[in-house]
N, CA, C and O atoms as a Tripos MOL2 file, in Angstrom:
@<TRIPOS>MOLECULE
protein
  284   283    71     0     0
PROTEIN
NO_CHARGES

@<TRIPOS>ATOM
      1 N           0.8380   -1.1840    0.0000 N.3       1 UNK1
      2 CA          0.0000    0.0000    0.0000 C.3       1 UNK1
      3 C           0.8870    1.2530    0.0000 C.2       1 UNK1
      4 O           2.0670    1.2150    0.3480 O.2       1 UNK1
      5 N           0.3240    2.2500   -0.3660 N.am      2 UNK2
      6 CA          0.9320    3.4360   -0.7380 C.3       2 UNK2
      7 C           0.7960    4.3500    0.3770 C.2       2 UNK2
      8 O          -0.2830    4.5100    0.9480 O.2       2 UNK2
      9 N           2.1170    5.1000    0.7820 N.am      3 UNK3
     10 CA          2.2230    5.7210    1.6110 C.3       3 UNK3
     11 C           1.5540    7.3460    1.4270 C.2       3 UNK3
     12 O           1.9190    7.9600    0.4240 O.2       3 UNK3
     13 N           0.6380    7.9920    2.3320 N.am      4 UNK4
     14 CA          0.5980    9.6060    1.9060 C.3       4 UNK4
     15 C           1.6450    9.9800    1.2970 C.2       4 UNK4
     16 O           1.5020   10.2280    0.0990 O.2       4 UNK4
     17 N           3.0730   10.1490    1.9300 N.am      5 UNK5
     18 CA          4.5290   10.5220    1.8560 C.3       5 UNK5
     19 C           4.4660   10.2600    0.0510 C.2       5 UNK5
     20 O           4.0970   11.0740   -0.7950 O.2       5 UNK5
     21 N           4.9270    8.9430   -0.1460 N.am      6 UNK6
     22 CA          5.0940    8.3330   -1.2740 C.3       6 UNK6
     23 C           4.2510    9.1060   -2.5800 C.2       6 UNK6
     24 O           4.9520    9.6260   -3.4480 O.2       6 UNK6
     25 N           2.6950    9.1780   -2.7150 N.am      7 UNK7
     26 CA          1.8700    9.7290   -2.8650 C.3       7 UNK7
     27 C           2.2850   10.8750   -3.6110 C.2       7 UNK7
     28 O           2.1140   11.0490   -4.8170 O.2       7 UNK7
     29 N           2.9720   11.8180   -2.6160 N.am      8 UNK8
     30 CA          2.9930   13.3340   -2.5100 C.3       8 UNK8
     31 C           4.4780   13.4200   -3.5130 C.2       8 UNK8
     32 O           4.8890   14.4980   -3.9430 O.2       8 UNK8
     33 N           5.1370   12.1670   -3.7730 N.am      9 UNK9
     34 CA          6.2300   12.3970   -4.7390 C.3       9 UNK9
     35 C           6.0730   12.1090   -6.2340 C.2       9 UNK9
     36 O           6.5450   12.6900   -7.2110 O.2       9 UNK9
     37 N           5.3080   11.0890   -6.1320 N.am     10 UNK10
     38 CA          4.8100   10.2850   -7.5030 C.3      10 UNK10
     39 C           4.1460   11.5750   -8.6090 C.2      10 UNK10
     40 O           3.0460   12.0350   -8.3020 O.2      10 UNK10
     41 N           4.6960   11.9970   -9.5930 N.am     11 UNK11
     42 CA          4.3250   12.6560  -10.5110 C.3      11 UNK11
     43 C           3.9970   11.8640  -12.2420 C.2      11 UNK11
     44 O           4.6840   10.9360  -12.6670 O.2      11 UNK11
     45 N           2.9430   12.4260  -12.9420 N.am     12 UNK12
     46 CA          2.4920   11.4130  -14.0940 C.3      12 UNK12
     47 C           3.9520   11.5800  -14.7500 C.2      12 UNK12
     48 O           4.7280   12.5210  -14.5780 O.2      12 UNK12
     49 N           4.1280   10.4630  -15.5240 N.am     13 UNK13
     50 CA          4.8860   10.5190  -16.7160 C.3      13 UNK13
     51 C           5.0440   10.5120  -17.7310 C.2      13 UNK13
     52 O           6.0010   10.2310  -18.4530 O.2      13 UNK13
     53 N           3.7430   10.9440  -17.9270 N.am     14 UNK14
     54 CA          3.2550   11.7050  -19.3620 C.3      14 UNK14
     55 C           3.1740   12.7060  -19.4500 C.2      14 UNK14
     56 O           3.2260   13.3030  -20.5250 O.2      14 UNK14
     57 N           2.9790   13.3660  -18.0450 N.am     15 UNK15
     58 CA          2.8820   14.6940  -18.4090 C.3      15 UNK15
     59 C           4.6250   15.3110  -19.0720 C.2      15 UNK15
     60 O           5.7210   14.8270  -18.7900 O.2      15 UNK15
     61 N           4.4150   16.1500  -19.7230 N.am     16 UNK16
     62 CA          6.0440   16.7310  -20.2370 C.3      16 UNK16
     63 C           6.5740   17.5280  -19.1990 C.2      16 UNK16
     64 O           7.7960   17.6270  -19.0930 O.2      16 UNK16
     65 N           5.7160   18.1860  -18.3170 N.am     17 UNK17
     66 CA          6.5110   19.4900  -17.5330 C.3      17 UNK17
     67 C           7.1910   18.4380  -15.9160 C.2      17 UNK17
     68 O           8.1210   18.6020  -15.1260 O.2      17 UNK17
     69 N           6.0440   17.3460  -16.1000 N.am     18 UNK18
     70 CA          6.6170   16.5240  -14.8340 C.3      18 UNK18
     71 C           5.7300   16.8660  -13.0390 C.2      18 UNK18
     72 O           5.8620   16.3740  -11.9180 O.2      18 UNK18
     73 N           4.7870   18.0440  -13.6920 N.am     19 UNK19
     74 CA          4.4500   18.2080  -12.6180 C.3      19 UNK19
     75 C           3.0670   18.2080  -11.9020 C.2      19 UNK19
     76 O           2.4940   18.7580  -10.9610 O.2      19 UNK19
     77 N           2.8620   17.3280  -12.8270 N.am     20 UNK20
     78 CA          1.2560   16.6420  -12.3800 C.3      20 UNK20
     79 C           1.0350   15.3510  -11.1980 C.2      20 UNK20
     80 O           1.1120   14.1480  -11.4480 O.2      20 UNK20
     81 N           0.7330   16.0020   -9.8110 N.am     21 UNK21
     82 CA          0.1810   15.0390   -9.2920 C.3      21 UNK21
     83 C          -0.4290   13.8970   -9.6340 C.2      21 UNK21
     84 O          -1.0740   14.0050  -10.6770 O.2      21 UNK21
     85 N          -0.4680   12.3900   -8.9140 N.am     22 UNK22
     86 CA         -0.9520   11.1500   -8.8610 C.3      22 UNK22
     87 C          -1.9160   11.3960   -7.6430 C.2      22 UNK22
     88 O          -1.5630   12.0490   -6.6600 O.2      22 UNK22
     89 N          -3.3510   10.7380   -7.7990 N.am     23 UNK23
     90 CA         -3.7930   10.6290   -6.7360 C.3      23 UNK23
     91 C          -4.3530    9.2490   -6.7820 C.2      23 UNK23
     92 O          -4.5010    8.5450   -7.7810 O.2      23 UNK23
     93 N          -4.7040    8.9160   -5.2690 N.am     24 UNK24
     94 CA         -5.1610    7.3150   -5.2940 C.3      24 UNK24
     95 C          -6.6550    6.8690   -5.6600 C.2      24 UNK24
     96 O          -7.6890    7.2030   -5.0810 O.2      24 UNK24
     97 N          -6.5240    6.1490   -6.6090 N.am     25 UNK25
     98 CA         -7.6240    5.8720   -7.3840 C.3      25 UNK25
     99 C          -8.7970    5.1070   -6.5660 C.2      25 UNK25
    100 O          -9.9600    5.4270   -6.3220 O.2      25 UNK25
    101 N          -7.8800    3.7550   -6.1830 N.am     26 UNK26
    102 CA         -8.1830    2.5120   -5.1410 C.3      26 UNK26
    103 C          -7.2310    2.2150   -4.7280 C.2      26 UNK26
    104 O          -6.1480    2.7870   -4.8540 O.2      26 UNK26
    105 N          -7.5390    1.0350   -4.0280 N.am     27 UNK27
    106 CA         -6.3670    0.0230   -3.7440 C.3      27 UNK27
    107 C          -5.3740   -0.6540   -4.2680 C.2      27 UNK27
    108 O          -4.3840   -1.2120   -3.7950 O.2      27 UNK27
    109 N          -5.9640   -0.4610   -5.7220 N.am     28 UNK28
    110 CA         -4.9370   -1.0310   -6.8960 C.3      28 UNK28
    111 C          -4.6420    0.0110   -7.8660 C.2      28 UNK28
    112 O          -4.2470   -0.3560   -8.9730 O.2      28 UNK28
    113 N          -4.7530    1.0910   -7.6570 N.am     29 UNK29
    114 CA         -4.1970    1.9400   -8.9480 C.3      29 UNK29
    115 C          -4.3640    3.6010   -8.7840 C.2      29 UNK29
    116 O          -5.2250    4.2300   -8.1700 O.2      29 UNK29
    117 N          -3.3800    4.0080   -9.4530 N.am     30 UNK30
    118 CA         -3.0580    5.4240   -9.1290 C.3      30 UNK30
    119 C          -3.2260    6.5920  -10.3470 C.2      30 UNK30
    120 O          -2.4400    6.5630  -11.2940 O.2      30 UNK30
    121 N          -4.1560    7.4910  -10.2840 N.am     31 UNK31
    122 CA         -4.8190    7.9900  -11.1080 C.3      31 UNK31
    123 C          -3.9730    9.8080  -11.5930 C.2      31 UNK31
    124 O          -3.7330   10.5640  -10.6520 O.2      31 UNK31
    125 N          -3.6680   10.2170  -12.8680 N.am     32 UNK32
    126 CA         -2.9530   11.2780  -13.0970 C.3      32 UNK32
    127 C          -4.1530   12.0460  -12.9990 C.2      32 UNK32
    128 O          -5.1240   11.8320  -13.7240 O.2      32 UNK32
    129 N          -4.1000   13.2970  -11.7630 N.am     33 UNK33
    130 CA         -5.2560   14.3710  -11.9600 C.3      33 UNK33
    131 C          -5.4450   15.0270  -12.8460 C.2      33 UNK33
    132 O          -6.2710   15.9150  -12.6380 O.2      33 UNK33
    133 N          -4.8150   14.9690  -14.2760 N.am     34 UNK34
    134 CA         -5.0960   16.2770  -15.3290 C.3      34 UNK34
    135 C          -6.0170   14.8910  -16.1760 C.2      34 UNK34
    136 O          -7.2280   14.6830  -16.2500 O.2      34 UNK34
    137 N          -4.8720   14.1500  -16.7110 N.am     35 UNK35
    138 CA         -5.3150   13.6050  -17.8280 C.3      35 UNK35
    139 C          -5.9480   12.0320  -17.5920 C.2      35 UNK35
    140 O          -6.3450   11.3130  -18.5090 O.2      35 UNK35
    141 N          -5.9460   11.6960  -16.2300 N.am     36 UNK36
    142 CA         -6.8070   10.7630  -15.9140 C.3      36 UNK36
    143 C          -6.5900    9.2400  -15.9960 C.2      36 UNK36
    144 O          -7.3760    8.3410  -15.6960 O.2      36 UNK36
    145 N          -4.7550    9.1330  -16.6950 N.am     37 UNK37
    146 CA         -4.5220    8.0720  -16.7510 C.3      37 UNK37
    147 C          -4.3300    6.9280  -15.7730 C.2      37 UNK37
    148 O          -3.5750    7.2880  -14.8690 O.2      37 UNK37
    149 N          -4.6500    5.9680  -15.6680 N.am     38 UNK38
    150 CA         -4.6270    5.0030  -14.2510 C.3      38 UNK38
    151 C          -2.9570    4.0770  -14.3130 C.2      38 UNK38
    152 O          -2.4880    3.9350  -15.4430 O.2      38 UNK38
    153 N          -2.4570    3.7190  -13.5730 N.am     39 UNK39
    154 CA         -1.2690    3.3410  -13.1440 C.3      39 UNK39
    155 C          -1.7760    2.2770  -12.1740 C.2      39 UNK39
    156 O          -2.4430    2.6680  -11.2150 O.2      39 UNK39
    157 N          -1.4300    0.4350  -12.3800 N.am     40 UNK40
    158 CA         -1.8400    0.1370  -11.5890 C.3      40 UNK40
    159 C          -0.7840   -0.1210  -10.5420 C.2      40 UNK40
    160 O           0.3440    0.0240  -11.0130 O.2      40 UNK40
    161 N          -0.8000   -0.4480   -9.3070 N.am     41 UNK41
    162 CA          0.2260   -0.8740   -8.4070 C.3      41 UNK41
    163 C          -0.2170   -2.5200   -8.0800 C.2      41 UNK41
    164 O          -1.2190   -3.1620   -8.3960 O.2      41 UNK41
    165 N           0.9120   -2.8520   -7.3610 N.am     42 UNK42
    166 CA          1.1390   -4.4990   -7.2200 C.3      42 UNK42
    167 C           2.0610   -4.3510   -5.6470 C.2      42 UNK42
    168 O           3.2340   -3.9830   -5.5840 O.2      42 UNK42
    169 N           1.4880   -4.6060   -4.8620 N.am     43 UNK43
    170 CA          2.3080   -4.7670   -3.4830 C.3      43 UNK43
    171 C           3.1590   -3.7990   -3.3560 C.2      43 UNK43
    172 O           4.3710   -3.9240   -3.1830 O.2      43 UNK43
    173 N           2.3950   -2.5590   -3.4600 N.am     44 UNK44
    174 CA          2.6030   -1.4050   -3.0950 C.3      44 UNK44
    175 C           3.7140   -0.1950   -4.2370 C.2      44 UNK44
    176 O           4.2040    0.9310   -4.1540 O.2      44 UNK44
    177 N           3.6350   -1.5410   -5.4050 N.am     45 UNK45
    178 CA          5.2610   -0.4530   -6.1150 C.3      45 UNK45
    179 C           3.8740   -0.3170   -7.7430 C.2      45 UNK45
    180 O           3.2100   -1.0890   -8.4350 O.2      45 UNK45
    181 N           4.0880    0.9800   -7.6290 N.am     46 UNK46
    182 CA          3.1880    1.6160   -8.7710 C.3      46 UNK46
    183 C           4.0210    1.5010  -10.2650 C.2      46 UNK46
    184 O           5.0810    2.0860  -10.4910 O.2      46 UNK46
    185 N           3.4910    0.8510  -10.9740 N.am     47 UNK47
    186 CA          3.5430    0.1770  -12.6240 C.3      47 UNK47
    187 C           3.6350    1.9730  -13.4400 C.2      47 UNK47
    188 O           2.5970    2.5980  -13.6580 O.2      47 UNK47
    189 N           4.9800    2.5270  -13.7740 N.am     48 UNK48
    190 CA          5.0500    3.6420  -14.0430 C.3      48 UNK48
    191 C           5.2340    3.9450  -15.9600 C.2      48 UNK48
    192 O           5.5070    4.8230  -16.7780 O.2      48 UNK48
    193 N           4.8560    2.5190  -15.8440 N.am     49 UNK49
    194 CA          5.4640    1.6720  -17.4580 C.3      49 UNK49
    195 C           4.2670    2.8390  -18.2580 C.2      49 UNK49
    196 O           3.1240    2.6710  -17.8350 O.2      49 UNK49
    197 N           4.4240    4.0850  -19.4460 N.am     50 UNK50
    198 CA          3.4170    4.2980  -19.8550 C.3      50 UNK50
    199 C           2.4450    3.3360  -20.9140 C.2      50 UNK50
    200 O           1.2750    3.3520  -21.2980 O.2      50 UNK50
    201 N           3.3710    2.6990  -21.0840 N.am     51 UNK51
    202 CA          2.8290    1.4980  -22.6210 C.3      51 UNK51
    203 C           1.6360    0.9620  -21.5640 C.2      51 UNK51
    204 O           0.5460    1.1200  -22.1130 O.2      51 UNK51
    205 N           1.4770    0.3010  -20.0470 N.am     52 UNK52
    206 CA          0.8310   -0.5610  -19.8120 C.3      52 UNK52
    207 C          -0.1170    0.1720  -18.9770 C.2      52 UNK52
    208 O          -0.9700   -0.3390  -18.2520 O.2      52 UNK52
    209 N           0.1760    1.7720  -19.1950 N.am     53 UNK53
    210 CA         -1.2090    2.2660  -18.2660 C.3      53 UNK53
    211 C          -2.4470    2.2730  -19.3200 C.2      53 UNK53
    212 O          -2.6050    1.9870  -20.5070 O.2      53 UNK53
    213 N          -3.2950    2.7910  -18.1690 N.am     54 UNK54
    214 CA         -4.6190    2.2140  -18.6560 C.3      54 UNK54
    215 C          -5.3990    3.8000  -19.0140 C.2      54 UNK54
    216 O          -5.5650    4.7740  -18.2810 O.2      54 UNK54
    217 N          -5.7540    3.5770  -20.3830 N.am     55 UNK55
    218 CA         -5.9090    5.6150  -20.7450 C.3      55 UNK55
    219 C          -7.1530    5.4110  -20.5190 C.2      55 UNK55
    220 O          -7.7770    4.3590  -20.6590 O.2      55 UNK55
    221 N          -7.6510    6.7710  -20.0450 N.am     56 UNK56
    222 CA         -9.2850    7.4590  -20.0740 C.3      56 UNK56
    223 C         -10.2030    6.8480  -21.1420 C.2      56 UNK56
    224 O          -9.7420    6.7770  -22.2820 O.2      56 UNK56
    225 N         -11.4600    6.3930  -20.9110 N.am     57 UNK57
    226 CA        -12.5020    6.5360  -21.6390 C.3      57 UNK57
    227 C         -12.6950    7.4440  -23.0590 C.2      57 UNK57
    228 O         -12.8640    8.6630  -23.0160 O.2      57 UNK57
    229 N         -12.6450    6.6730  -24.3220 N.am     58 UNK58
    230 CA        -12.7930    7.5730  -24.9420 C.3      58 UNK58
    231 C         -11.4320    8.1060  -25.9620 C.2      58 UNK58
    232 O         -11.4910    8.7770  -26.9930 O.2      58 UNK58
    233 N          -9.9640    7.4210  -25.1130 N.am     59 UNK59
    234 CA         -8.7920    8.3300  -25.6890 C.3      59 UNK59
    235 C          -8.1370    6.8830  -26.2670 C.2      59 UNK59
    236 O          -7.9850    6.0370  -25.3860 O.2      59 UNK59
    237 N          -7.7730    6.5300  -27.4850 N.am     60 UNK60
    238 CA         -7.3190    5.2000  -28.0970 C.3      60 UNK60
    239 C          -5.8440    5.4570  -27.9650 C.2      60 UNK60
    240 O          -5.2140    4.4530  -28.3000 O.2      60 UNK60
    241 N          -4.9730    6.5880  -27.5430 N.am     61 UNK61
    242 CA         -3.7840    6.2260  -27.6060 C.3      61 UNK61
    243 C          -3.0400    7.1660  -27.0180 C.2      61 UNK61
    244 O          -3.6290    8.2470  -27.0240 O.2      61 UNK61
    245 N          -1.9520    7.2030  -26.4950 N.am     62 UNK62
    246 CA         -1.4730    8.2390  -25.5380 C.3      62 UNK62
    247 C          -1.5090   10.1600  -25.7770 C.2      62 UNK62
    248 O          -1.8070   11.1290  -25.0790 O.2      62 UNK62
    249 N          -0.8760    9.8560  -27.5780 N.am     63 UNK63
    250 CA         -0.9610   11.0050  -27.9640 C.3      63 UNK63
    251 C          -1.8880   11.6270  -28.2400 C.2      63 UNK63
    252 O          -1.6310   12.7060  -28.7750 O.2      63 UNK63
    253 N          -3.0990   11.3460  -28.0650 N.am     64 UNK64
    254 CA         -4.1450   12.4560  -27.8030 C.3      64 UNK64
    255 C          -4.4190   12.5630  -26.3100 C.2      64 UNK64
    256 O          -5.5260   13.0120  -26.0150 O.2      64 UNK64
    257 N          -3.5300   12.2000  -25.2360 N.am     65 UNK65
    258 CA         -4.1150   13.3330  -24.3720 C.3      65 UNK65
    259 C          -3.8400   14.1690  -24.0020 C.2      65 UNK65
    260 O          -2.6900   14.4820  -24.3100 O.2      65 UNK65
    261 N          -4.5010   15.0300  -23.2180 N.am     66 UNK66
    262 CA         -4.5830   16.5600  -23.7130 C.3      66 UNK66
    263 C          -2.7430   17.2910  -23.3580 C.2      66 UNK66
    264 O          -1.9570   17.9490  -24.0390 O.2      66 UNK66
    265 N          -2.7070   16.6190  -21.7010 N.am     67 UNK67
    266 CA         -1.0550   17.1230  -21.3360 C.3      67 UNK67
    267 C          -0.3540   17.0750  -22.7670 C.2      67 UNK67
    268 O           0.0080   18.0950  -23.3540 O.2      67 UNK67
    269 N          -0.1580   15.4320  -23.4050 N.am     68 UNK68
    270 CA          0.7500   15.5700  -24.5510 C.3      68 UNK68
    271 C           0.4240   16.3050  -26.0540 C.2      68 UNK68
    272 O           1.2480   16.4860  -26.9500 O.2      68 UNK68
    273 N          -0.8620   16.6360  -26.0660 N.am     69 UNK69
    274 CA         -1.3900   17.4850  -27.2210 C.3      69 UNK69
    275 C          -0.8020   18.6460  -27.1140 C.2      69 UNK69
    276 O          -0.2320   19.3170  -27.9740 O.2      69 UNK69
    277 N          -1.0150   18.8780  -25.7740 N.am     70 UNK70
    278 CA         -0.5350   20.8690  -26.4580 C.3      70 UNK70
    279 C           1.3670   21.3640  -26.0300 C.2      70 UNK70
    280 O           1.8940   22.4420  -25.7560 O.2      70 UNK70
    281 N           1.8210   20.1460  -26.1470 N.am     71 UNK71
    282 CA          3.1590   20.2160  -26.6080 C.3      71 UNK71
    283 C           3.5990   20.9580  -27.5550 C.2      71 UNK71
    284 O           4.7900   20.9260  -27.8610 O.2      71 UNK71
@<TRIPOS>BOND
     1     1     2 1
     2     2     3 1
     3     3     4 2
     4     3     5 am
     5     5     6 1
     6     6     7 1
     7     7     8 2
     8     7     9 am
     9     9    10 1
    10    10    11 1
    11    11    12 2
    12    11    13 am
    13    13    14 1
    14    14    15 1
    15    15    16 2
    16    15    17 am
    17    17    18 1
    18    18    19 1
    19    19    20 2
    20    19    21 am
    21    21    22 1
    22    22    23 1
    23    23    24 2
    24    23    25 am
    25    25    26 1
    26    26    27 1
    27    27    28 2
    28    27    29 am
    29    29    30 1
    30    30    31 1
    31    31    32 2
    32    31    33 am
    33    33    34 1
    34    34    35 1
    35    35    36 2
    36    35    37 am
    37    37    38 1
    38    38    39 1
    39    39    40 2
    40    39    41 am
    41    41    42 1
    42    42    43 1
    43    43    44 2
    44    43    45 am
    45    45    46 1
    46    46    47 1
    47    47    48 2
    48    47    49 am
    49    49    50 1
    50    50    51 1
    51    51    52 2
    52    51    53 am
    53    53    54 1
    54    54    55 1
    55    55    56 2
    56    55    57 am
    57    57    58 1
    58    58    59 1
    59    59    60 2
    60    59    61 am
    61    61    62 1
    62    62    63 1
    63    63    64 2
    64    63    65 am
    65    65    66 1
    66    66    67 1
    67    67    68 2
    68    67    69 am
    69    69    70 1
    70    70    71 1
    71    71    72 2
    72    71    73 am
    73    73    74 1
    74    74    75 1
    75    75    76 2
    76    75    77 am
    77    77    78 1
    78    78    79 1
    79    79    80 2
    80    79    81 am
    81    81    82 1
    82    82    83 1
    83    83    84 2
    84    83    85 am
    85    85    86 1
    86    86    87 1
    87    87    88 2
    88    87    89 am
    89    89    90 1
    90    90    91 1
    91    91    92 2
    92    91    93 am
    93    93    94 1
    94    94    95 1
    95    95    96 2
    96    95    97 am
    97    97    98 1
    98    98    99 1
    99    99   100 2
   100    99   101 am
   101   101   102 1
   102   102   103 1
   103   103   104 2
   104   103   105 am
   105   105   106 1
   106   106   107 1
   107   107   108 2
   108   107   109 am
   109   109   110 1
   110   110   111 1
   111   111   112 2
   112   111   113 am
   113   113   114 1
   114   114   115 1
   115   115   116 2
   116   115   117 am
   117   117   118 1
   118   118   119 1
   119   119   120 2
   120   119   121 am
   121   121   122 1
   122   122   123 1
   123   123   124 2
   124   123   125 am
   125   125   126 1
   126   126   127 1
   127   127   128 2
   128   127   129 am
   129   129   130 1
   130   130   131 1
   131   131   132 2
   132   131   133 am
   133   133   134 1
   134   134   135 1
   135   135   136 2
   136   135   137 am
   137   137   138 1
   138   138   139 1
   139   139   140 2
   140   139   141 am
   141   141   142 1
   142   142   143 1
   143   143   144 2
   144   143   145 am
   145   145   146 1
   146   146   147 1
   147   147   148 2
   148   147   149 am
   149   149   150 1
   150   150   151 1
   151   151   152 2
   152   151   153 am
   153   153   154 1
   154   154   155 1
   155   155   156 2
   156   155   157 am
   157   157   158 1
   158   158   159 1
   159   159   160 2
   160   159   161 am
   161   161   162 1
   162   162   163 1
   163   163   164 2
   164   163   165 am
   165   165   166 1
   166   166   167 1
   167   167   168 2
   168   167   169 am
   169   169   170 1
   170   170   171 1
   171   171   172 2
   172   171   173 am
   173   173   174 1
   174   174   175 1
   175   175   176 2
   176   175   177 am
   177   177   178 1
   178   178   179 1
   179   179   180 2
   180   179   181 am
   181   181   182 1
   182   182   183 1
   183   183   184 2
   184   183   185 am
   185   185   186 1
   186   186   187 1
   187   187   188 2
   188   187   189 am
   189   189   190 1
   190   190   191 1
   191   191   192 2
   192   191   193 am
   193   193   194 1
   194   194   195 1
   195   195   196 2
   196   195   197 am
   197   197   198 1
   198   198   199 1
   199   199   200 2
   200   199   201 am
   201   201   202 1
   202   202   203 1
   203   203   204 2
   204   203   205 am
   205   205   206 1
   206   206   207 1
   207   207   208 2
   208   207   209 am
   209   209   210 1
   210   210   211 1
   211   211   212 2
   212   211   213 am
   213   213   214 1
   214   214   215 1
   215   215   216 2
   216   215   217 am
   217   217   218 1
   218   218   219 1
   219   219   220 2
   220   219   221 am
   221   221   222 1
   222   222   223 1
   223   223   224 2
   224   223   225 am
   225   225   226 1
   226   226   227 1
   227   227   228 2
   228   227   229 am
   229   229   230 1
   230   230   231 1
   231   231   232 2
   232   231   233 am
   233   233   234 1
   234   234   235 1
   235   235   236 2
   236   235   237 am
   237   237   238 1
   238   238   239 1
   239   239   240 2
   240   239   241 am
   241   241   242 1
   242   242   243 1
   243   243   244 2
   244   243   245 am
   245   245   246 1
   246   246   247 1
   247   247   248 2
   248   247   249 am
   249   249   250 1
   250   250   251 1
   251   251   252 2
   252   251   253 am
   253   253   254 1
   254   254   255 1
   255   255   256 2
   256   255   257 am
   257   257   258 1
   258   258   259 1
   259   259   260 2
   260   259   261 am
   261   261   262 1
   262   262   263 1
   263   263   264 2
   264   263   265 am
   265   265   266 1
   266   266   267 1
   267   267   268 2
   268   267   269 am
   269   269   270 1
   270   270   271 1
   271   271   272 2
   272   271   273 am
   273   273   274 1
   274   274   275 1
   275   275   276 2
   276   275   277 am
   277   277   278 1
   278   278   279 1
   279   279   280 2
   280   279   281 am
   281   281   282 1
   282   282   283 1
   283   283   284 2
@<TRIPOS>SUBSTRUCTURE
     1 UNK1         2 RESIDUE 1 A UNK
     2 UNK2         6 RESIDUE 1 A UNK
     3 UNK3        10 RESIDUE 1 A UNK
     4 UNK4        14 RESIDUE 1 A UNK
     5 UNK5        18 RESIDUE 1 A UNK
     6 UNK6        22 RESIDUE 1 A UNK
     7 UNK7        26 RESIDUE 1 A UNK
     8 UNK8        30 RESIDUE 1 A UNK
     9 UNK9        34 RESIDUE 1 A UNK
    10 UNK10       38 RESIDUE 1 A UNK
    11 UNK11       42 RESIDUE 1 A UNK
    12 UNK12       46 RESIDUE 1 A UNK
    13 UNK13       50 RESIDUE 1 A UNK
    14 UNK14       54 RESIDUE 1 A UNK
    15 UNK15       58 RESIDUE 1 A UNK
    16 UNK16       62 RESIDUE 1 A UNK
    17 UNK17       66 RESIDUE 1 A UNK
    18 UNK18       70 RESIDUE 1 A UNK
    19 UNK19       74 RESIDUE 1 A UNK
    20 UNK20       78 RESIDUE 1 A UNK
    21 UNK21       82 RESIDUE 1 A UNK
    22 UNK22       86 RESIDUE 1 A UNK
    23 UNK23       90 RESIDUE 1 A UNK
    24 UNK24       94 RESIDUE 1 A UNK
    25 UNK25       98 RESIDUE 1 A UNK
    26 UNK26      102 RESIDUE 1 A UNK
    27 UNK27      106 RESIDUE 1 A UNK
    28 UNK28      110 RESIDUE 1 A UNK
    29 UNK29      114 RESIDUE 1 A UNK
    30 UNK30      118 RESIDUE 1 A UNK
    31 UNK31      122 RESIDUE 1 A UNK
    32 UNK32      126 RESIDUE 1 A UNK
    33 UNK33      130 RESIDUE 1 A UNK
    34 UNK34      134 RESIDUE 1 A UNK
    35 UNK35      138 RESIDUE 1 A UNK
    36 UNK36      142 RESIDUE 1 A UNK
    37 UNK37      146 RESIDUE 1 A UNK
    38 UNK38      150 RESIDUE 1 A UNK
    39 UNK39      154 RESIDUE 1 A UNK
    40 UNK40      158 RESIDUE 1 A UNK
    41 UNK41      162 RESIDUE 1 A UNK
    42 UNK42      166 RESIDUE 1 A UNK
    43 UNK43      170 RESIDUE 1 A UNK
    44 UNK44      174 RESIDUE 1 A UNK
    45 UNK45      178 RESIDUE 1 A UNK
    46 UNK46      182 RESIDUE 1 A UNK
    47 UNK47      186 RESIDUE 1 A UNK
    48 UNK48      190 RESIDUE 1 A UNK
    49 UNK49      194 RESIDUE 1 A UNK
    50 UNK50      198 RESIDUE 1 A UNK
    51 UNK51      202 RESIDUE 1 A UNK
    52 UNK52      206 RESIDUE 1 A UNK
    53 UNK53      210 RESIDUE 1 A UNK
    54 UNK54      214 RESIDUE 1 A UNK
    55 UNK55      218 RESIDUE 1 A UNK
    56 UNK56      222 RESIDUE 1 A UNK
    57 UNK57      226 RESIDUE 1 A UNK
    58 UNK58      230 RESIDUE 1 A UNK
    59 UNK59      234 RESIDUE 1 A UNK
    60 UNK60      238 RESIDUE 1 A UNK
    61 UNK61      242 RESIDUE 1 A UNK
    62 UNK62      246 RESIDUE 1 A UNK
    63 UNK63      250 RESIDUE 1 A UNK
    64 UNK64      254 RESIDUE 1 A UNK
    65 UNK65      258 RESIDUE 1 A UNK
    66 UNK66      262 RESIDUE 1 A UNK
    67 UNK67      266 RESIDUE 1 A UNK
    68 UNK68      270 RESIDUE 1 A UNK
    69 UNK69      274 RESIDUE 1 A UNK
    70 UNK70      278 RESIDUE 1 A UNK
    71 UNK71      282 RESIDUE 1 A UNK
C-alpha cells in the first residue's frame, strides 16, 4: 500500500513538464489528476510503465491526451 509521503512524490509521466500530481484511485491503482490516466500498483510499487497504463474513456492512444497534445 501506498504511503501519503510516497503519494505526494509520484508525478504522471506523461505529463512533459513533470508536474502533475498522482492521486489514489483505489487500492490497486493510481490515477494522473489532469489527464486521468490510471497506473496500476502491485504490493505497493506503482507500474510507471506508460505502454501498460490504462488511458481514459474515450482516448485510443497516448498522444491524444490533452497534457501531450498541447506540446
Amino acid at each position: 500500500m501506498l504511503t501519503p509521503e510516497q503519494l505526494q512524490i509520484l508525478r504522471c509521466p506523461i505529463d512533459p513538464t513533470r508536474t502533475t500530481p498522482l492521486v489514489l484511485e483505489d487500492q490497486v491503482r493510481v490515477m494522473c489528476s489532469q489527464c486521468h490516466v490510471q497506473f496500476k500498483t502491485r504490493e505497493g510499487i506503482v507500474n510507471m510503465i506508460v505502454a501498460e497504463a490504462i488511458l481514459p474513456e474515450g482516448c485510443s492512444r497516448v498522444g491524444l491526451l490533452p497534457c501531450v497534445a498541447k506540446k
